[in-house]
C-alpha positions as CSV (number, residue, x, y, z in Angstrom):
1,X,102.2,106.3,123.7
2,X,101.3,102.4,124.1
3,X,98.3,102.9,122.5
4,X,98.6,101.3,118.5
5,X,95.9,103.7,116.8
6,X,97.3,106.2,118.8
7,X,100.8,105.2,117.4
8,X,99.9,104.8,113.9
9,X,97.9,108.2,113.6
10,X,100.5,110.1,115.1
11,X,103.6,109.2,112.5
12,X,101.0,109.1,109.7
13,X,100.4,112.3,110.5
14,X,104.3,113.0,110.4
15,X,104.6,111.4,107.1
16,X,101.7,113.7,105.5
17,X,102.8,116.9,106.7
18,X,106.4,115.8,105.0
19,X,104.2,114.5,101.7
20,X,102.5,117.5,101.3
21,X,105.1,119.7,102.7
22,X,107.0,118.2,99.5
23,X,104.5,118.5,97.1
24,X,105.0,122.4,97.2
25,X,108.6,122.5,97.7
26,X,109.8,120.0,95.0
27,X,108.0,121.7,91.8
28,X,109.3,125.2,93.1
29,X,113.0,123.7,93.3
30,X,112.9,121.8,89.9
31,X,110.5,124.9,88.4
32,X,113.8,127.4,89.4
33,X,116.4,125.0,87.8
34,X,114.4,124.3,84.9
35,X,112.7,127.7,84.0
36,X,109.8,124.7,83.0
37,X,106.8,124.5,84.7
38,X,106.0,121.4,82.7
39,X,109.2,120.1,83.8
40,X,108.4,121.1,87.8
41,X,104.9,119.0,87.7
42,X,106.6,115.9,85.3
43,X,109.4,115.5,88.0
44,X,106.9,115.5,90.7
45,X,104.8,113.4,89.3
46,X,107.5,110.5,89.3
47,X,106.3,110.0,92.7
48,X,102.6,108.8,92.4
49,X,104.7,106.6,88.9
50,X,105.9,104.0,92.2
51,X,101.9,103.2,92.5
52,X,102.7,101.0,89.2
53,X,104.9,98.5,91.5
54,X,102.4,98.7,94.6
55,X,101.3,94.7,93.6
56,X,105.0,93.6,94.2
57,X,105.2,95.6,97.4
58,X,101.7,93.9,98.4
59,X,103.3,90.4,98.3
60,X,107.0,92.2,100.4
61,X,104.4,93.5,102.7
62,X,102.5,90.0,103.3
63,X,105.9,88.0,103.6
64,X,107.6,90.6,106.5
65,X,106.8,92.0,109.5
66,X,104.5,94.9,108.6
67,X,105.5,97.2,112.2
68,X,109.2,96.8,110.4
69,X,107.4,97.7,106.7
70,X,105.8,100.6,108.2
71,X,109.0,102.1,110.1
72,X,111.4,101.5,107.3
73,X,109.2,103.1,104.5
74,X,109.7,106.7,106.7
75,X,113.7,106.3,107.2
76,X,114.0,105.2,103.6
77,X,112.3,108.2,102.2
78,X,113.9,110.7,104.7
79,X,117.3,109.2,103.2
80,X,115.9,109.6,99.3
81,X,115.3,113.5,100.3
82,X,118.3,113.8,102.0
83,X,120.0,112.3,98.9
84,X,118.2,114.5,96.7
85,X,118.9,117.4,98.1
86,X,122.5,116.6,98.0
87,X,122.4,115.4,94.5
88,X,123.4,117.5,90.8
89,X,120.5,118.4,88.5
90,X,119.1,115.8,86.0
91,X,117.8,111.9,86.5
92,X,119.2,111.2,89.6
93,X,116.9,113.5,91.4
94,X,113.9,111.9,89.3
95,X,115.1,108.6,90.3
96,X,115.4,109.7,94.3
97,X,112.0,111.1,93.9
98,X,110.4,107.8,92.3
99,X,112.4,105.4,95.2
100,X,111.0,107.4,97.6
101,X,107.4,107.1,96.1
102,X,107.8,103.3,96.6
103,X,108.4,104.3,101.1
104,X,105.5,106.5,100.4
105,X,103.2,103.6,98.8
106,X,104.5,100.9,101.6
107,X,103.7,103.3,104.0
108,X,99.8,103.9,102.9
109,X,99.1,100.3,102.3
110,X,100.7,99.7,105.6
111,X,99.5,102.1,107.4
112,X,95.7,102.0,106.5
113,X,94.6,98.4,105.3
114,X,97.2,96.3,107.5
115,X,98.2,97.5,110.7
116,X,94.7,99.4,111.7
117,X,93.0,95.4,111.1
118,X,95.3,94.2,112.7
119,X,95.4,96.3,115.9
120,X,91.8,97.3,115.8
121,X,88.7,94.4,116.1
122,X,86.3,94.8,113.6
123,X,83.7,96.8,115.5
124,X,86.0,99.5,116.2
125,X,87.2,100.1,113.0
126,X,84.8,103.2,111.6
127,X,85.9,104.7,114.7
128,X,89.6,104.4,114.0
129,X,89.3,104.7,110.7
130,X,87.5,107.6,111.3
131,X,90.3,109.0,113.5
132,X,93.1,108.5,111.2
133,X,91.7,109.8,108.0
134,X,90.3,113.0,110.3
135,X,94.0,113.2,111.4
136,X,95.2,113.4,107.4
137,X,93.0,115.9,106.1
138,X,94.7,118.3,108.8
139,X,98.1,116.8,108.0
140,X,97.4,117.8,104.8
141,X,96.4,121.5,105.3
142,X,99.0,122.0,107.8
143,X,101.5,120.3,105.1
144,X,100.8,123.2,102.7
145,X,100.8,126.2,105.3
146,X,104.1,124.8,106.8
147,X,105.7,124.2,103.0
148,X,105.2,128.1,102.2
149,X,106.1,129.2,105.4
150,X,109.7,127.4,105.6
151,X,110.2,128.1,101.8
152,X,109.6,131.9,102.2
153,X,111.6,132.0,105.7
154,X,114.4,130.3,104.8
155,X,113.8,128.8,101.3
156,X,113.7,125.4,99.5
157,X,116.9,123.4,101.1
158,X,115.3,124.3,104.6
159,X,112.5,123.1,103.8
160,X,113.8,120.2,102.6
161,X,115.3,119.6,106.0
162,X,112.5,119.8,107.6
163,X,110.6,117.4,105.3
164,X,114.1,114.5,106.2
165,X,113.3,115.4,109.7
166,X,109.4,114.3,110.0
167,X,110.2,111.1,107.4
168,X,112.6,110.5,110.1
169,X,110.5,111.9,113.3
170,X,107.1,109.2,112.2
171,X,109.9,106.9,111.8
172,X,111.2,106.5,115.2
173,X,107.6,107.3,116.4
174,X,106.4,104.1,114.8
175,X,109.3,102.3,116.7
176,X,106.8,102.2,119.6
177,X,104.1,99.8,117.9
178,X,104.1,96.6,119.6
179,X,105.7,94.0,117.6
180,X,103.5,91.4,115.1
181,X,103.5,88.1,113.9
182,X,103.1,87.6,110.0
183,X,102.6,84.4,108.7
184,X,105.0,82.4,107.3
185,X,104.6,82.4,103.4
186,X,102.8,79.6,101.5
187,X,104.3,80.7,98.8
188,X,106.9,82.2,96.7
189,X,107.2,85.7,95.9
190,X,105.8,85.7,92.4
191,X,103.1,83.4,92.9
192,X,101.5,85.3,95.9
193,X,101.3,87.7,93.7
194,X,98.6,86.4,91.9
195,X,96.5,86.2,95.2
196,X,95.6,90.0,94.9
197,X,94.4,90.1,91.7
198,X,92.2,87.0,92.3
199,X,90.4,88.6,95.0
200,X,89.7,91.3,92.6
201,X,86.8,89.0,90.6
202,X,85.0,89.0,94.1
203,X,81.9,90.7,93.4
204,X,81.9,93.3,96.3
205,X,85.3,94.2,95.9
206,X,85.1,94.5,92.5
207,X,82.6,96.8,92.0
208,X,83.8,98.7,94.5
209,X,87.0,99.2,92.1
210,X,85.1,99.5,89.1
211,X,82.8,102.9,90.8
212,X,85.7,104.2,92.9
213,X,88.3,104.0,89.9
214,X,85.5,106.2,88.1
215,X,84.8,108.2,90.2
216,X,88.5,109.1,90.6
217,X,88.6,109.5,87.1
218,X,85.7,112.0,87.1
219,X,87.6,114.1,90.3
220,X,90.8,112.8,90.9
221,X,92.3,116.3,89.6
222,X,89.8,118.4,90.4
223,X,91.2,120.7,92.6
224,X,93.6,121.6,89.9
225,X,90.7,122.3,87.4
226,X,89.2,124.4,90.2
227,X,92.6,126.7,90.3
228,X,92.0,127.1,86.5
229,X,88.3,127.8,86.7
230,X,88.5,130.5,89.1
231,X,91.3,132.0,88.0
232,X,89.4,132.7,84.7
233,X,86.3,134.1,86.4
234,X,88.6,136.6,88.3
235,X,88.8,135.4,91.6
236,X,92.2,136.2,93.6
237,X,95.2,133.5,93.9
238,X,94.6,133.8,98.5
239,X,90.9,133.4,98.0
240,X,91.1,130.4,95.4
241,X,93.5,128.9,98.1
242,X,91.3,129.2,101.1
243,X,88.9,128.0,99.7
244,X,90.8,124.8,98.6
245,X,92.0,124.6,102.4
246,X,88.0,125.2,103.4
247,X,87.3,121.9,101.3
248,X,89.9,119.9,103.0
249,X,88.9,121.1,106.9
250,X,85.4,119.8,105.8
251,X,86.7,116.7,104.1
252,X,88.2,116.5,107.9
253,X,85.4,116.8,109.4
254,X,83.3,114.4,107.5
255,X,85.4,111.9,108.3
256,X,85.6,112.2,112.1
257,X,81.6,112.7,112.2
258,X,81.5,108.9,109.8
259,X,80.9,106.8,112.5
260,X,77.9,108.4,113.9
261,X,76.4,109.3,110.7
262,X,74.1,106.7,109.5
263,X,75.6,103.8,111.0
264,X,72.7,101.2,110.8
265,X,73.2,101.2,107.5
266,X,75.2,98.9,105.3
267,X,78.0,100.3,104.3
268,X,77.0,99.7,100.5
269,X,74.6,102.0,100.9
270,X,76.6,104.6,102.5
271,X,78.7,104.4,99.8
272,X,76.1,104.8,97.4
273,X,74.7,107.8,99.4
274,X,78.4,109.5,99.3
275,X,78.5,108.8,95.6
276,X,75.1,110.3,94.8
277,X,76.0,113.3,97.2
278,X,79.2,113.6,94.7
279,X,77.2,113.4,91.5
280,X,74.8,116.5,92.7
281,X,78.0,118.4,94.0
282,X,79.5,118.2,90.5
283,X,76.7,119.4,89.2
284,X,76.5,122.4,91.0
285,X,80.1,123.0,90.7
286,X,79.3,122.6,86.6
287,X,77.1,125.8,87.2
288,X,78.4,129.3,85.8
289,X,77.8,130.8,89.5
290,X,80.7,131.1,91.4
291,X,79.3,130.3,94.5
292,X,77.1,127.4,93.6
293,X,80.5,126.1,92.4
294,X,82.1,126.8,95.7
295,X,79.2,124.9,97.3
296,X,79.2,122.0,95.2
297,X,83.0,121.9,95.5
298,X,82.2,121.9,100.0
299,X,79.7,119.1,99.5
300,X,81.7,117.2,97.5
301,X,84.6,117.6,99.8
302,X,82.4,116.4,102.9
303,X,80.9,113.4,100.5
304,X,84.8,112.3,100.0
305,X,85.4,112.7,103.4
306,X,82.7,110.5,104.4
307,X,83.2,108.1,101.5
308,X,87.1,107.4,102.2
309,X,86.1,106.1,105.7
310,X,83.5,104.2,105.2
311,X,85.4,102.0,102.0
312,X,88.3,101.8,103.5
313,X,86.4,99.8,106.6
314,X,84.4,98.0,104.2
315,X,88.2,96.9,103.0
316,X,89.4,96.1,106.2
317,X,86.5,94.1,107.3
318,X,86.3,91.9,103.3
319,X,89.8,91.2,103.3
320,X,91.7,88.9,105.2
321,X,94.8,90.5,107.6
322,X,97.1,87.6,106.1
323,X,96.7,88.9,102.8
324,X,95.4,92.1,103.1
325,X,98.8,93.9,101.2
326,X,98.9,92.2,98.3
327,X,95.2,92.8,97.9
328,X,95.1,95.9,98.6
329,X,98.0,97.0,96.7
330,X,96.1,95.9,93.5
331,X,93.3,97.7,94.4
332,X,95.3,100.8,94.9
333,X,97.3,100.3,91.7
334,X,93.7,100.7,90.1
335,X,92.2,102.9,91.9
336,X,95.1,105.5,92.8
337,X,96.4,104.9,88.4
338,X,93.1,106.8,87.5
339,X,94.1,109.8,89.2
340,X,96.4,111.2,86.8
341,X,94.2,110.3,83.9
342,X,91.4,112.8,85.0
343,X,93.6,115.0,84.0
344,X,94.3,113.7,80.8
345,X,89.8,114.1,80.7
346,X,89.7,117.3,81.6
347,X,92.5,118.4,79.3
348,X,90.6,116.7,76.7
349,X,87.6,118.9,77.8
350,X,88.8,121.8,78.1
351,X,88.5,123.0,74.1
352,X,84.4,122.7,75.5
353,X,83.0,125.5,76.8
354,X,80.9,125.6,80.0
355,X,78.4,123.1,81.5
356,X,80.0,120.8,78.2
357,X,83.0,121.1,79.5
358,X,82.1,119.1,83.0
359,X,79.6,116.6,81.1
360,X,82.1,114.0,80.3
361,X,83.2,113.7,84.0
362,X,79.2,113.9,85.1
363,X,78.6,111.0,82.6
364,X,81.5,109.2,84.3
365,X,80.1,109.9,88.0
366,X,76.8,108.5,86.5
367,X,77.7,105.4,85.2
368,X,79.5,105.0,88.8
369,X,76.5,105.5,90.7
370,X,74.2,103.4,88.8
371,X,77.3,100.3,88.5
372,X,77.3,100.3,92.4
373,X,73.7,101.1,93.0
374,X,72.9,97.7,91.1
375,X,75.7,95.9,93.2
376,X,74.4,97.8,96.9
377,X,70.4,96.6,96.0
378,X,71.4,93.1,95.0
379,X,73.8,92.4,98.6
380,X,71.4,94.3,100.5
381,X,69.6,90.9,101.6
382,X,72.9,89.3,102.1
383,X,75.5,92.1,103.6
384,X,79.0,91.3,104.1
385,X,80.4,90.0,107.1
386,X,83.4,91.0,108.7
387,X,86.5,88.4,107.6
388,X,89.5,88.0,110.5
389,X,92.2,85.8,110.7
């Protein structure tokens, strides 16, 4: 397995069937020692908390070699869940859980807007991209399946083995990526970090955080509001669930079919199509018909699909390699920190009743199309070009 992409998708893929493998097991072991569903999905949550630190893990990332960045973030969060599910009740578990967030955040940033770059020349990018994010969406399905399976086999410390063992398996798997050579530092730690948020008033990339950090806001937690939704218009727990599972095979999909769809055109303008195909998918998902909702919510997963691929190359090819994790870390930060607030929207929404209770996130979507839209008409005559060192 000489092959780098090859490399990289294969212990990504490790790491997300152990990410979402946790994601079920965790809220059902703190949910039984709690008796507190609010407790299960707080404690969880302490994860996604370690994007807060993602700038200072930017500049680490810049300063060291990235293949040792990459291989360390899996061992160090096998050894958080194999603390965890050694340790007593109470903070020390929330603590585990955010430490291993951090691995989990070094190993995206790594991963994606680092190592690809820098093992991949600019014009094959989409394709890997394209590869790697098809290769995720499955991870992610299989994560789920595999989660409920070892829980209901053998229950929740099983599983937790299993989730130590592929942190640890896309560990030694990444052992095989060639070695890099990073740049010495210019500077110290706390001044590079500065360097990421400076690229951020670069007009492409920030309008690219502006729409995408809405548009994350408008559907961030979406497939949780969807749970709720159907479960009040009567449909069953399995179906509700397939259907989830449907929207990421298609999300799959879409990304694999990205570089062959629409490739002469700029990828602002694929962006903007993706985001316009998202606005119309909400709004049939804001229908009262269950399946026009179901459709909406397919479309939208195949718009995502195509839209992760194409950014993220539209990153890769913007931003310098030598910098490329302190940058993107901020962007993340951003980006990744509206998440969690779209549920704090659709909480807020939810004393609305029907098509009033999606407008606030289809105002949100609009004002994200039409920010980009007026950024992808005025490069048009000037698109980017690709930036290597």
């Amino acid at each position: 397995m000489s092959n780098p992409l090859r490399v990289i998708v294969t212990a990504s893929m490790m790491a997300t069937l152990a990410n979402w493998q946790l994601g079920i097991t965790i809220p059902l072991v703190v949910l039984e020692q709690s008796n507190s569903p609010a407790v299960a999905l707080l404690t969880f949550a302490l994860r996604g908390a370690a994007y807060a630190f993602s700038p200072l893990l930017g500049a680490v990332i810049d300063r060291f070699d990235q293949r040792a960045v990459f291989i360390l973030a899996q061992f160090q969060q096998a050894a958080c869940i194999a603390l965890l599910a050694l340790s007593p009740n109470g903070w020390v578990g929330g603590g585990l859980l955010l430490f291993s967030g951090v691995g989990a955040v070094a190993s995206t940033i790594t991963s994606q807007f680092v190592l690809v770059p820098k093992f991949i020349d600019p014009e094959g990018r989409d394709t890997a991209v394209a590869k790697l994010m098809a290769a995720l969406e499955v991870a992610r399905v299989v994560g789920l399946l595999v989660g409920g399976v070892a829980i209901s086999w053998q229950g929740s410390t099983f599983s937790l083995v299993t989730v130590i063992g592929l942190y640890a398996a896309a560990g030694t798997v990444a052992l095989l990526l060639p070695r890099v050579v990073t740049p010495a530092p210019q500077a110290g730690l706390f001044a590079s970090l500065g360097v990421g948020f400076r690229w951020l008033r670069k007009p492409d990339l920030l309008w690219l955080v502006v729409t995408m950090a809405a548009v994350n806001l408008s559907i961030g937690q979406l497939e949780a509001v969807l749970v709720t939704v159907f479960d009040q218009k009567g449909l069953a727990a399995l179906v509700v669930s397939l259907l989830l599972g449907l929207g990421l095979a298609v999300s799959a999909v879409a990304s694999r079919l990205t570089p062959v769809l629409l490739p002469s055109w700029p990828a602002e303008r694929r962006i903007l199509l993706s985001q316009v195909a998202v606005l119309v998918s909400m709004g049939l998902i804001a229908t009262p018909l269950i399946p026009l909702t179901a459709l909406g919510y397919v479309i939208l997963s195949f718009a995502t699909g195509f839209n992760n691929v194409v950014s993220i190359t539209y990153r890769q090819n913007l931003i310098p390699i030598d910098i490329a994790g302190r940058v993107n870390s901020v962007i993340r930060m951003i980006i990744t920190g509206t998440v969690p607030l779209s549920g704090f929207l659709y909480a807020w929404a939810s004393h609305f009743d029907g098509f009033l209770f999606w407008l606030p996130a289809l105002l949100i979507l609009g004002v994200a199309v039409a920010a980009w839209s007026g950024h992808s008409f005025r490069s048009a005559a000037d698109p980017i070009a690709p930036v290597v060192k």
